[in-house]
N, CA and C atoms as an extended XYZ file, in Angstrom:
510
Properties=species:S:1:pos:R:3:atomname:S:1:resname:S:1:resid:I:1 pbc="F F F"
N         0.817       -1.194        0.000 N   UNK     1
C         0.000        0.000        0.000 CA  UNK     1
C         0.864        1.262        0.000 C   UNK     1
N         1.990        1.407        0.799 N   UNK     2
C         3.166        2.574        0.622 CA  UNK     2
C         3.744        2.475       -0.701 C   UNK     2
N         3.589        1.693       -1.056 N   UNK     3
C         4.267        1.807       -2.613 CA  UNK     3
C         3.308        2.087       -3.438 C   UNK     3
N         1.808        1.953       -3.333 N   UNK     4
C         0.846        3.014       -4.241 CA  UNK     4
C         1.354        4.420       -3.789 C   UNK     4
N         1.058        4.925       -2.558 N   UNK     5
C         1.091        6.033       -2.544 CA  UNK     5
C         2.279        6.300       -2.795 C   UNK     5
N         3.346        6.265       -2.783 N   UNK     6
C         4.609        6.596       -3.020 CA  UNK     6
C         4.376        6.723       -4.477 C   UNK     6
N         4.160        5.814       -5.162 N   UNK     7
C         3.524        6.252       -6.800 CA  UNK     7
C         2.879        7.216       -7.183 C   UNK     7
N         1.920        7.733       -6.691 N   UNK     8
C         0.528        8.519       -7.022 CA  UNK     8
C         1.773        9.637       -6.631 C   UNK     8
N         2.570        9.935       -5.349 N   UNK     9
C         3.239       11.265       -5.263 CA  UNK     9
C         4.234       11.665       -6.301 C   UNK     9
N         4.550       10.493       -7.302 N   UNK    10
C         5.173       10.787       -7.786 CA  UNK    10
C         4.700       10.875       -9.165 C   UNK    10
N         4.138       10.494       -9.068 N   UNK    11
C         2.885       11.080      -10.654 CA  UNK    11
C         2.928       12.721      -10.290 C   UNK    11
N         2.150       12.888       -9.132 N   UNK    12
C         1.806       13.994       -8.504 CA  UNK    12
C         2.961       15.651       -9.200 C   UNK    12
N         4.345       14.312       -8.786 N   UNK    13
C         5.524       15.500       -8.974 CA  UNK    13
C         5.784       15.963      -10.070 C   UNK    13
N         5.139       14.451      -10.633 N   UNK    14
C         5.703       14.772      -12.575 CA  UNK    14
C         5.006       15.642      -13.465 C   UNK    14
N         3.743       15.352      -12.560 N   UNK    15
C         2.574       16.501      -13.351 CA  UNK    15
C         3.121       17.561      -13.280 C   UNK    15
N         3.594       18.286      -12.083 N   UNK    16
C         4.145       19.647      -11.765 CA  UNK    16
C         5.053       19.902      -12.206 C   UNK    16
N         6.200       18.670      -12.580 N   UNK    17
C         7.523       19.152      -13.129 CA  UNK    17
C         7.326       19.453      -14.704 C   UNK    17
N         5.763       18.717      -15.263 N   UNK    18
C         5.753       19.016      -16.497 CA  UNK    18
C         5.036       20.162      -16.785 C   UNK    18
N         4.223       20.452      -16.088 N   UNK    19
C         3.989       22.004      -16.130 CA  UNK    19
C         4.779       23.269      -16.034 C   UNK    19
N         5.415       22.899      -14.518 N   UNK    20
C         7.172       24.137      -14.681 CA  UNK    20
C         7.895       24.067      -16.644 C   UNK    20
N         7.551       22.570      -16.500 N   UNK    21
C         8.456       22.750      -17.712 CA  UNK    21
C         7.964       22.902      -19.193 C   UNK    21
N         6.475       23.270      -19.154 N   UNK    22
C         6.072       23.787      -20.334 CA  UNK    22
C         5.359       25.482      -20.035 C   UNK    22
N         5.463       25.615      -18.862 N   UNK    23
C         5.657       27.356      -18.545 CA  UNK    23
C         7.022       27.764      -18.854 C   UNK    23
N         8.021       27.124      -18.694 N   UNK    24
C         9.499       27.713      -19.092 CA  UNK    24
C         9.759       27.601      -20.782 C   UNK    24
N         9.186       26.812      -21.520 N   UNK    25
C         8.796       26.180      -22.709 CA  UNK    25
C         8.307       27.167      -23.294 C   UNK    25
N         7.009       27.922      -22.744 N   UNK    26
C         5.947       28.938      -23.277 CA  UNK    26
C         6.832       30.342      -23.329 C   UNK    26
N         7.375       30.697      -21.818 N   UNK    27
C         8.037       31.764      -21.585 CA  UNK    27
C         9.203       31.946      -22.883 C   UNK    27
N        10.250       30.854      -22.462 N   UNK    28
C        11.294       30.639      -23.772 CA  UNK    28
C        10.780       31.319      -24.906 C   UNK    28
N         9.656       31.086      -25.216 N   UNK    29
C         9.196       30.743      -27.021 CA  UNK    29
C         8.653       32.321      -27.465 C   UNK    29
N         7.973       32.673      -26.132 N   UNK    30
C         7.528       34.321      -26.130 CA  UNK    30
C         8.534       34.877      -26.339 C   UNK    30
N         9.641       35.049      -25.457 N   UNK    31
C        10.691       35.617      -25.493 CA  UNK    31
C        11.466       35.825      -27.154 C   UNK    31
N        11.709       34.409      -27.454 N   UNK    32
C        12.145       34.482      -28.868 CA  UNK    32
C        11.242       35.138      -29.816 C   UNK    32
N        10.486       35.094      -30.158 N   UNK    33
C         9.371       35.601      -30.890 CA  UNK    33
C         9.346       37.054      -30.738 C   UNK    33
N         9.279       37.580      -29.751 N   UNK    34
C         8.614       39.442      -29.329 CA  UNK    34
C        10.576       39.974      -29.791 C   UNK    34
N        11.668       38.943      -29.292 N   UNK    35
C        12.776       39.253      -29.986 CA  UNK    35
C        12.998       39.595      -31.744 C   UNK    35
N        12.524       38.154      -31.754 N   UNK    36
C        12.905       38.548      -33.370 CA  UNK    36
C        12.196       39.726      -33.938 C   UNK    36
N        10.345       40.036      -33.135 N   UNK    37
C         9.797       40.687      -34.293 CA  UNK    37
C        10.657       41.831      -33.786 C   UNK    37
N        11.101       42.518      -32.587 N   UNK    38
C        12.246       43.302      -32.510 CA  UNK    38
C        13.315       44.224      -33.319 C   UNK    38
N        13.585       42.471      -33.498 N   UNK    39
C        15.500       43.077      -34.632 CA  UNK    39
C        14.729       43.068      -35.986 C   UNK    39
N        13.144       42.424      -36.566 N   UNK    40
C        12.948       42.768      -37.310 CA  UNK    40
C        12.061       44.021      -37.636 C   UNK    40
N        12.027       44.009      -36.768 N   UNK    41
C        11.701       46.219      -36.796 CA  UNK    41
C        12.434       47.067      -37.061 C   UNK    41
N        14.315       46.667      -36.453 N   UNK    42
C        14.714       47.344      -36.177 CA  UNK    42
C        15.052       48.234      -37.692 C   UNK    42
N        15.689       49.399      -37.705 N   UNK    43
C        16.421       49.640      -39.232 CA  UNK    43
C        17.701       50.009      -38.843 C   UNK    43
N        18.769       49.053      -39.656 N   UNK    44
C        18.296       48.338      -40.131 CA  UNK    44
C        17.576       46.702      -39.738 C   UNK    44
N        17.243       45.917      -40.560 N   UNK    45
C        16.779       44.538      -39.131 CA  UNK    45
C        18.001       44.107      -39.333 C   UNK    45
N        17.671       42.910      -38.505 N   UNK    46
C        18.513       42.249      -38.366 CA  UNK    46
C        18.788       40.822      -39.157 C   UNK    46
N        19.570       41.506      -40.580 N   UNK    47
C        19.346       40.250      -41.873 CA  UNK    47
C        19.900       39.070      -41.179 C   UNK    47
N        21.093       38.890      -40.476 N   UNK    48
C        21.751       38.117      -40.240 CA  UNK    48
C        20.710       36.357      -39.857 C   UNK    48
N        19.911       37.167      -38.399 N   UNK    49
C        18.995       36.471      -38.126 CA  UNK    49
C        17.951       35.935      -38.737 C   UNK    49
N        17.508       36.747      -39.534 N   UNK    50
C        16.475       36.578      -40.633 CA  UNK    50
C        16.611       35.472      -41.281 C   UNK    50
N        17.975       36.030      -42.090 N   UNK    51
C        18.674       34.868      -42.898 CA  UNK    51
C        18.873       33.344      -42.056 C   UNK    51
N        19.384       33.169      -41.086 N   UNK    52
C        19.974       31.818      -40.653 CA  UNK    52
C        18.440       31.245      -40.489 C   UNK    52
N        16.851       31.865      -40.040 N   UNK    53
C        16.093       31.218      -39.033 CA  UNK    53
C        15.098       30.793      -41.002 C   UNK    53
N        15.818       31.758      -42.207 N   UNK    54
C        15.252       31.208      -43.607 CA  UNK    54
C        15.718       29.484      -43.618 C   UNK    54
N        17.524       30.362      -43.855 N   UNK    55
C        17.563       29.081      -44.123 CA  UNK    55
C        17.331       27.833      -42.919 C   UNK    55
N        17.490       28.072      -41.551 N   UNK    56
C        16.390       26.559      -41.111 CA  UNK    56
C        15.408       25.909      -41.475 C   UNK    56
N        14.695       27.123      -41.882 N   UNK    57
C        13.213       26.362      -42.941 CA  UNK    57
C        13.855       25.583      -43.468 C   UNK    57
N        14.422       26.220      -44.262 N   UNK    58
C        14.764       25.558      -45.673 CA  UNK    58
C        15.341       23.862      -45.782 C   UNK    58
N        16.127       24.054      -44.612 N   UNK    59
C        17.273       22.721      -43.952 CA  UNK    59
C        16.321       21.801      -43.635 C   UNK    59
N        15.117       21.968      -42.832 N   UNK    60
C        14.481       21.086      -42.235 CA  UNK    60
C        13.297       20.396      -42.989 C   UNK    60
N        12.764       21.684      -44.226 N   UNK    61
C        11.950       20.822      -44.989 CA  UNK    61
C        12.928       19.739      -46.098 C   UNK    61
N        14.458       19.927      -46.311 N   UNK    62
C        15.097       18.795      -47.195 CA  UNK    62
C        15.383       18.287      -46.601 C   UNK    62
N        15.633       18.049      -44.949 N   UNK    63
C        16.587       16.859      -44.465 CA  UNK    63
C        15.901       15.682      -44.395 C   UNK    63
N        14.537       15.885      -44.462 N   UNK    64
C        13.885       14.359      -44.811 CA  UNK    64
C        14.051       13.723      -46.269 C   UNK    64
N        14.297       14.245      -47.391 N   UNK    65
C        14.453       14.220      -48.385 CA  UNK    65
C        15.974       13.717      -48.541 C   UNK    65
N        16.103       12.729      -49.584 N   UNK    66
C        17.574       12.140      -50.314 CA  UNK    66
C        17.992       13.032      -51.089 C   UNK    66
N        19.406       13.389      -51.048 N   UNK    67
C        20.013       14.308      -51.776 CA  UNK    67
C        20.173       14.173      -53.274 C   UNK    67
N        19.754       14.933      -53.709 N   UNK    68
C        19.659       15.202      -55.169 CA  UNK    68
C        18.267       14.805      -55.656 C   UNK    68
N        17.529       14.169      -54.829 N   UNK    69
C        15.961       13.892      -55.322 CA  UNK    69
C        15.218       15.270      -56.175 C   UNK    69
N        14.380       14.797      -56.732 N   UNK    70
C        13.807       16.369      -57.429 CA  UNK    70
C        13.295       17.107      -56.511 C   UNK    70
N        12.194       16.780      -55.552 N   UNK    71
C        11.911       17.722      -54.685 CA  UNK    71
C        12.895       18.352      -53.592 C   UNK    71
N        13.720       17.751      -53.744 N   UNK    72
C        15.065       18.381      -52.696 CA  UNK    72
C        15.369       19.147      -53.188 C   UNK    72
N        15.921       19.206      -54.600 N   UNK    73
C        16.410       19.765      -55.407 CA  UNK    73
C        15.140       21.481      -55.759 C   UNK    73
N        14.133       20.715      -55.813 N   UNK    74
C        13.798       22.304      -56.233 CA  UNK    74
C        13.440       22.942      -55.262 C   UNK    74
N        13.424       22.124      -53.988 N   UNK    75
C        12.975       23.321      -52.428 CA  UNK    75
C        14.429       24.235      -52.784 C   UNK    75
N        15.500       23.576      -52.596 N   UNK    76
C        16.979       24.488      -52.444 CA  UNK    76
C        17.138       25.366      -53.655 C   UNK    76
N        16.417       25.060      -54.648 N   UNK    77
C        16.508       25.951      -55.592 CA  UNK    77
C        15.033       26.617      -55.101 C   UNK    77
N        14.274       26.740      -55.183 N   UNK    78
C        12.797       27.555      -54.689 CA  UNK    78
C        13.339       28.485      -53.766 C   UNK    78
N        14.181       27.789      -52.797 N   UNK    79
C        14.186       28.511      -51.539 CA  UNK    79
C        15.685       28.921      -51.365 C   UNK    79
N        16.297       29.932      -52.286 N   UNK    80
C        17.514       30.195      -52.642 CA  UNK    80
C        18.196       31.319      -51.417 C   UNK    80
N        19.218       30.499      -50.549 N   UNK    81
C        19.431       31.496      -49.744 CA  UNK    81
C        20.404       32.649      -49.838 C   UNK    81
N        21.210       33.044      -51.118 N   UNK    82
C        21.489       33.683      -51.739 CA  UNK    82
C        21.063       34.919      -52.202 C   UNK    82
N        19.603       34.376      -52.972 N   UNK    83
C        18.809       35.569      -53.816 CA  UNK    83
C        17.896       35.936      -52.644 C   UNK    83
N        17.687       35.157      -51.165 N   UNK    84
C        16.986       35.953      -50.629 CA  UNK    84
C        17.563       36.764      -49.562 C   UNK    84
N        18.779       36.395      -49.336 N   UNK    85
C        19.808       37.363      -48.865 CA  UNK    85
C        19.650       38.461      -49.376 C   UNK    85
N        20.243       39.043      -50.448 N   UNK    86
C        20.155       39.776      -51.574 CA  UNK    86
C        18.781       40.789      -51.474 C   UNK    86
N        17.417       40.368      -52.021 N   UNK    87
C        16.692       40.618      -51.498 CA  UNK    87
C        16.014       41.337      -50.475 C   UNK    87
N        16.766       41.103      -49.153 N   UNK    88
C        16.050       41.342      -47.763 CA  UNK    88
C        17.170       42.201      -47.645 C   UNK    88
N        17.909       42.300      -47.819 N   UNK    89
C        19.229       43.537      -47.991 CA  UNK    89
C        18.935       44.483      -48.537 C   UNK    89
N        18.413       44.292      -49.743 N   UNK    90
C        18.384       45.650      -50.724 CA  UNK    90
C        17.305       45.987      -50.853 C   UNK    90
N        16.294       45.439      -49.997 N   UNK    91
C        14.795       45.855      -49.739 CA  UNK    91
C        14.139       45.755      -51.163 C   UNK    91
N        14.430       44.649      -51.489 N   UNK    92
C        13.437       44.351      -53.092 CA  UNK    92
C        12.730       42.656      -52.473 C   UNK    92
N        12.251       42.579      -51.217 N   UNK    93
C        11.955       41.176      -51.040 CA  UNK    93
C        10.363       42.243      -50.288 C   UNK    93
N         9.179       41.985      -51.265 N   UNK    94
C         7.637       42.753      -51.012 CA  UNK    94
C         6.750       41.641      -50.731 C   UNK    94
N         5.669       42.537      -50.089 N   UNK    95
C         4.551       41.835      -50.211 CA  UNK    95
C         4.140       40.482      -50.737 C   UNK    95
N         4.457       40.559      -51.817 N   UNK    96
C         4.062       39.584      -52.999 CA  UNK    96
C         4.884       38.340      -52.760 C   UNK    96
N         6.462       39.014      -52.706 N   UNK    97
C         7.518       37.783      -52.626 CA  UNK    97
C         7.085       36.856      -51.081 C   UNK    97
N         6.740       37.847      -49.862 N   UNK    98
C         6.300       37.059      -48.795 CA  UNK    98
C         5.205       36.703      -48.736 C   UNK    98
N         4.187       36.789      -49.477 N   UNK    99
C         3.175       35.944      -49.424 CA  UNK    99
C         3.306       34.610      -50.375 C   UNK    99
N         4.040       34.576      -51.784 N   UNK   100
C         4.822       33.511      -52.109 CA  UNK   100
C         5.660       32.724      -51.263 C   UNK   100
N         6.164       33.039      -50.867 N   UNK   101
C         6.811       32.334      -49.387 CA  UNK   101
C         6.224       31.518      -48.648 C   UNK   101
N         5.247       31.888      -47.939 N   UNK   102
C         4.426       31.961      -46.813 CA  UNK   102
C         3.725       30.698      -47.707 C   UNK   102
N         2.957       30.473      -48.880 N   UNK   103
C         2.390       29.432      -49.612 CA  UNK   103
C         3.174       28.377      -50.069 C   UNK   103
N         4.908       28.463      -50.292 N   UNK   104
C         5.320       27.710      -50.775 CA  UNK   104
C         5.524       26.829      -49.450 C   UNK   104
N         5.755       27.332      -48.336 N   UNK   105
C         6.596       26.637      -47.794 CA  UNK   105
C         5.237       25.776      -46.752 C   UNK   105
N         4.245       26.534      -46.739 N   UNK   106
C         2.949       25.530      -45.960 CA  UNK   106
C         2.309       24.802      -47.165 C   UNK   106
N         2.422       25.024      -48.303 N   UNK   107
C         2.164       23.645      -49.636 CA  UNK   107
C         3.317       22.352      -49.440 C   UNK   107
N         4.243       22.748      -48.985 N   UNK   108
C         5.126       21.245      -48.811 CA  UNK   108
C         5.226       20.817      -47.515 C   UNK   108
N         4.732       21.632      -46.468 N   UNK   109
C         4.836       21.184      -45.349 CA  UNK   109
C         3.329       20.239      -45.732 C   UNK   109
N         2.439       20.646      -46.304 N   UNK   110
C         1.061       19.738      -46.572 CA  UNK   110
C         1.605       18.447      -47.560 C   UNK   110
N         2.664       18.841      -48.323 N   UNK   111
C         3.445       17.588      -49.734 CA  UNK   111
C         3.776       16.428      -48.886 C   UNK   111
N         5.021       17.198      -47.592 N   UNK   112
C         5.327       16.318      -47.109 CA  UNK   112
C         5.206       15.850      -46.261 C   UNK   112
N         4.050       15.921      -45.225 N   UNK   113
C         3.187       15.541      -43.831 CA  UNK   113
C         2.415       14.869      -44.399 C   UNK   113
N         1.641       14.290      -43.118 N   UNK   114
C         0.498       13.483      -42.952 CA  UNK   114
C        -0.404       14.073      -43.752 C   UNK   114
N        -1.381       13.458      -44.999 N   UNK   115
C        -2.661       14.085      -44.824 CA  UNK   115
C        -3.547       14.688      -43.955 C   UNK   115
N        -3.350       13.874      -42.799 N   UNK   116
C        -4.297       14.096      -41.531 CA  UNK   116
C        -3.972       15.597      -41.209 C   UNK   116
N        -2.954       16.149      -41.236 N   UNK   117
C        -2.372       17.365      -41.024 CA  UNK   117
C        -2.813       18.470      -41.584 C   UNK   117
N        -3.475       18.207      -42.850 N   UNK   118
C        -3.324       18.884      -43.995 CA  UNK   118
C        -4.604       20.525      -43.059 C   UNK   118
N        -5.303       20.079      -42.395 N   UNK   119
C        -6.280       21.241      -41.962 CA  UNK   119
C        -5.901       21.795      -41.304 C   UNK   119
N        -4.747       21.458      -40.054 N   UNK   120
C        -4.036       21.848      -39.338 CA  UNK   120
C        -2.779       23.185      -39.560 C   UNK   120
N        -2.566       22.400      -40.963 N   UNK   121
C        -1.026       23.301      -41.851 CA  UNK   121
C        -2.303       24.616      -42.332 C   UNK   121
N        -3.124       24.625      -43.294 N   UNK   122
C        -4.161       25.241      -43.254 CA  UNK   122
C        -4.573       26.476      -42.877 C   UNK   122
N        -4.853       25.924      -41.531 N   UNK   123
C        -5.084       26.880      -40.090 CA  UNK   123
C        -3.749       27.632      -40.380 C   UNK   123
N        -2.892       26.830      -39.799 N   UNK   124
C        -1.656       28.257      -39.924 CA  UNK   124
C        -1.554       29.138      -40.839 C   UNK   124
N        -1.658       28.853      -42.042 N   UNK   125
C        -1.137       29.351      -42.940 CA  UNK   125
C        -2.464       30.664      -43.363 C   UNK   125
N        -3.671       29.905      -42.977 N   UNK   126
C        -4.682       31.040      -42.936 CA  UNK   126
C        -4.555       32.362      -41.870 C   UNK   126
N        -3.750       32.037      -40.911 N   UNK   127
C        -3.572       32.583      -39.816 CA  UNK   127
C        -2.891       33.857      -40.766 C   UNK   127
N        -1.612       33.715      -40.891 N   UNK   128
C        -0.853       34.355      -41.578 CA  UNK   128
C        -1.636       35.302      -42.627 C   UNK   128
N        -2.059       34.480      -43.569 N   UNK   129
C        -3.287       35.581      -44.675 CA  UNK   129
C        -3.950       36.443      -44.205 C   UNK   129
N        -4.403       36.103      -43.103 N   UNK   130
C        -5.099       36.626      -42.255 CA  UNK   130
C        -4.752       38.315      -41.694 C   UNK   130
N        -3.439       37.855      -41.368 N   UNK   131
C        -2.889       38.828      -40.916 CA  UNK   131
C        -2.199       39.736      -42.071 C   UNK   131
N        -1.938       39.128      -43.051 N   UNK   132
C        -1.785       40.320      -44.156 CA  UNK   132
C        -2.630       41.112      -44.854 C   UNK   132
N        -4.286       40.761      -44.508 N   UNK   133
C        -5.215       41.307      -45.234 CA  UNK   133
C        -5.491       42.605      -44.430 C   UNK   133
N        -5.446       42.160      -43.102 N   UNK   134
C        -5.623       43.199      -41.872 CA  UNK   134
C        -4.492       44.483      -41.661 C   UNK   134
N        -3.146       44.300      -42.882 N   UNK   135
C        -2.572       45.031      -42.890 CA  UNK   135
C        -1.102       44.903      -42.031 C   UNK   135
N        -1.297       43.783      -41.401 N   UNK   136
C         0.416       43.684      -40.625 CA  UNK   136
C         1.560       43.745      -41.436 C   UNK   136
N         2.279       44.112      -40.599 N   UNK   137
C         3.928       44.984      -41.461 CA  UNK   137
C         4.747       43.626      -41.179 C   UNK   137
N         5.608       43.610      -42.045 N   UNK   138
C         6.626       42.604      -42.287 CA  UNK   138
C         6.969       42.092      -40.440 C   UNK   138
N         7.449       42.795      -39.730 N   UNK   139
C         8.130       42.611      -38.698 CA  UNK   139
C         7.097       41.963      -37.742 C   UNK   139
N         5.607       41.715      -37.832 N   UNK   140
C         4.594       41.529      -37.297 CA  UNK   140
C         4.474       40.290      -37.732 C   UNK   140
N         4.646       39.820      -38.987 N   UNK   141
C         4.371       38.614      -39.930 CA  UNK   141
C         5.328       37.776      -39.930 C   UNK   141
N         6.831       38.179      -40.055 N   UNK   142
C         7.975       37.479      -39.984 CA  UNK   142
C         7.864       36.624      -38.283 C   UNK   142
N         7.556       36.917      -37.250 N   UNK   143
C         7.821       35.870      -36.685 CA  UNK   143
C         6.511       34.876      -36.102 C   UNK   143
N         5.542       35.160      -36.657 N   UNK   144
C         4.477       34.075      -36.824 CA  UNK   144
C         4.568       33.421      -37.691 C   UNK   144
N         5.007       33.475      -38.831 N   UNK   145
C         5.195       32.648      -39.920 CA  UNK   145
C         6.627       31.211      -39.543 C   UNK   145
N         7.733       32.181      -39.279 N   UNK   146
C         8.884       31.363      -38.006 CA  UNK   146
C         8.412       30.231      -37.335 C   UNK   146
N         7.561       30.546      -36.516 N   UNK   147
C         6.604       29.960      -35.383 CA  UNK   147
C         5.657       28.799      -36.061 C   UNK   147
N         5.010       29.670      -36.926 N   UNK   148
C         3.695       28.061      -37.529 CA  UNK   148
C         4.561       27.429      -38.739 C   UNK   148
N         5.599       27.466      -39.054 N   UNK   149
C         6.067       26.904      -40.277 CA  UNK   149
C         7.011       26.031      -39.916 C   UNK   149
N         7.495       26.397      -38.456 N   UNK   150
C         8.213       25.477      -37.501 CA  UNK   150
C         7.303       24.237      -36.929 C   UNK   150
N         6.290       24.864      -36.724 N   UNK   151
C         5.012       23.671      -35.823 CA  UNK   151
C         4.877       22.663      -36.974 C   UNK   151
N         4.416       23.289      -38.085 N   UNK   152
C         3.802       22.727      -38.896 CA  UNK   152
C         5.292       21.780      -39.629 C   UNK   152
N         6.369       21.959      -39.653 N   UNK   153
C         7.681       21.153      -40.277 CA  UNK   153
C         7.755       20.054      -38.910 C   UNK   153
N         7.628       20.482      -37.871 N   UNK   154
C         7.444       19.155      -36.227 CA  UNK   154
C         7.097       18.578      -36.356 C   UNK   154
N         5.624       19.238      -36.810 N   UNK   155
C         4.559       17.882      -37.128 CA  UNK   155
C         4.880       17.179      -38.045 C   UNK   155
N         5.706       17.177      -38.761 N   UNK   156
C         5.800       15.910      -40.227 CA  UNK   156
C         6.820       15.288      -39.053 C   UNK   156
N         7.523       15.941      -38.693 N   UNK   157
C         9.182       14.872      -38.089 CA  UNK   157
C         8.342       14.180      -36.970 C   UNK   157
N         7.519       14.613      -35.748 N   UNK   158
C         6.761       14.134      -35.361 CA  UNK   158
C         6.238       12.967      -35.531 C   UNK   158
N         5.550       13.034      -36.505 N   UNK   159
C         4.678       12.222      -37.150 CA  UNK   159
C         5.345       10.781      -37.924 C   UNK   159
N         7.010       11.321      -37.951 N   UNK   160
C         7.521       10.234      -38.806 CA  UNK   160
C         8.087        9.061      -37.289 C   UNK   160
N         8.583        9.882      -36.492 N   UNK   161
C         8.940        9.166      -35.624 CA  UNK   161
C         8.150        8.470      -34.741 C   UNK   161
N         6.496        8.589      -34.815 N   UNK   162
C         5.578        7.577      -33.934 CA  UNK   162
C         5.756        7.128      -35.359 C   UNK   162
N         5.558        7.093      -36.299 N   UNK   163
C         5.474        5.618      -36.847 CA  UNK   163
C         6.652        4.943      -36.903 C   UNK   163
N         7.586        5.467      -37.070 N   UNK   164
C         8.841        4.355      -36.404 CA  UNK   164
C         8.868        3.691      -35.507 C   UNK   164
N         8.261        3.929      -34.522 N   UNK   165
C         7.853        2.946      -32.914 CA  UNK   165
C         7.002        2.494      -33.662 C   UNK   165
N         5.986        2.907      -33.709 N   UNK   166
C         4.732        1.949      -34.277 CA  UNK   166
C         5.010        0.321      -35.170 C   UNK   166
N         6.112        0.710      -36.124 N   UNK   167
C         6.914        0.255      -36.963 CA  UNK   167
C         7.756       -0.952      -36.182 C   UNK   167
N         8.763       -0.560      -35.638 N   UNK   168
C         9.467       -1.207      -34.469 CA  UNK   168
C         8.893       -1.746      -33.211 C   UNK   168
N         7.934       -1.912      -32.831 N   UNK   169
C         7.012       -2.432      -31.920 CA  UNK   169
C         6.647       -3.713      -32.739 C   UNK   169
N         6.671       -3.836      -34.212 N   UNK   170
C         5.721       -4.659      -35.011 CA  UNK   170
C         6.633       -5.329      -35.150 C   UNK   170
């Protein structure tokens, strides 16, 4: 009977330790976010950052992908971190180019996820439209897009790794 309760307290603890640790999780994530839209206010922003958190997109939608495959191949060409360097430097990267963006990169997060996902990726990406119709300025948009294009790239890696247990269980 001491060894139930000794159990249940320690459920008890874990609940709490997992809460501390998705309030520090939440806090973390605010923090980064109200940062970036920050340095991307700033003038000038801050390309540097801009640039490295592009190209992560970019890294994470090919690393599931075999090198040299076609769709590998044309994300890294689609998603040229060069010309969008360039671009976000010389202030010729508009409206237009980030809402191209914003579609290319939640159309392959839908290519290469779960179907099941597909309403989910969606949502985000409506989120975003959303917010450009209403008029938000680049620095407002840039790090929600960061944020759901990250969730939405989890969810495929996510998603690949329960079926690997699933897989390996069998």
């Amino acid at each position: 009977m001491s060894q139930e309760v000794e159990h249940e307290l320690t459920e008890k603890e874990q609940k709490k330790i997992d809460r501390l640790n998705k309030q520090i999780e939440d806090t973390y994530k605010k923090a980064f976010f109200d940062l970036l839209e920050q340095k991307t206010r700033a003038e000038p922003p801050d390309y540097v950052w801009i640039e490295k958190l592009y190209e992560e997109l970019r890294n994470k939608l090919t690393a599931i992908l075999k090198k040299g495959s076609a769709l590998r191949v044309e994300i890294e060409e689609s998603m040229d971190l060069q010309l969008f360097s360039q671009m976000i430097r010389n202030k010729a990267f508009n409206a237009t180019d980030l809402y191209n963006l914003i579609n290319y990169v939640f159309e392959k997060c839908k290519q290469l996820g779960s179907p099941v996902r597909d309403k989910d990726v969606d949502k985000k990406f409506n989120e975003l439209i959303e917010m450009m119709k209403k008029g938000a300025v680049f620095a407002e948009i840039v790090p929600v897009f960061i944020k759901n294009a990250n969730e939405c790239i989890d969810w495929m890696y996510q998603d690949m790794s329960d079926f690997s247990k699933k897989i390996s269980k069998k």
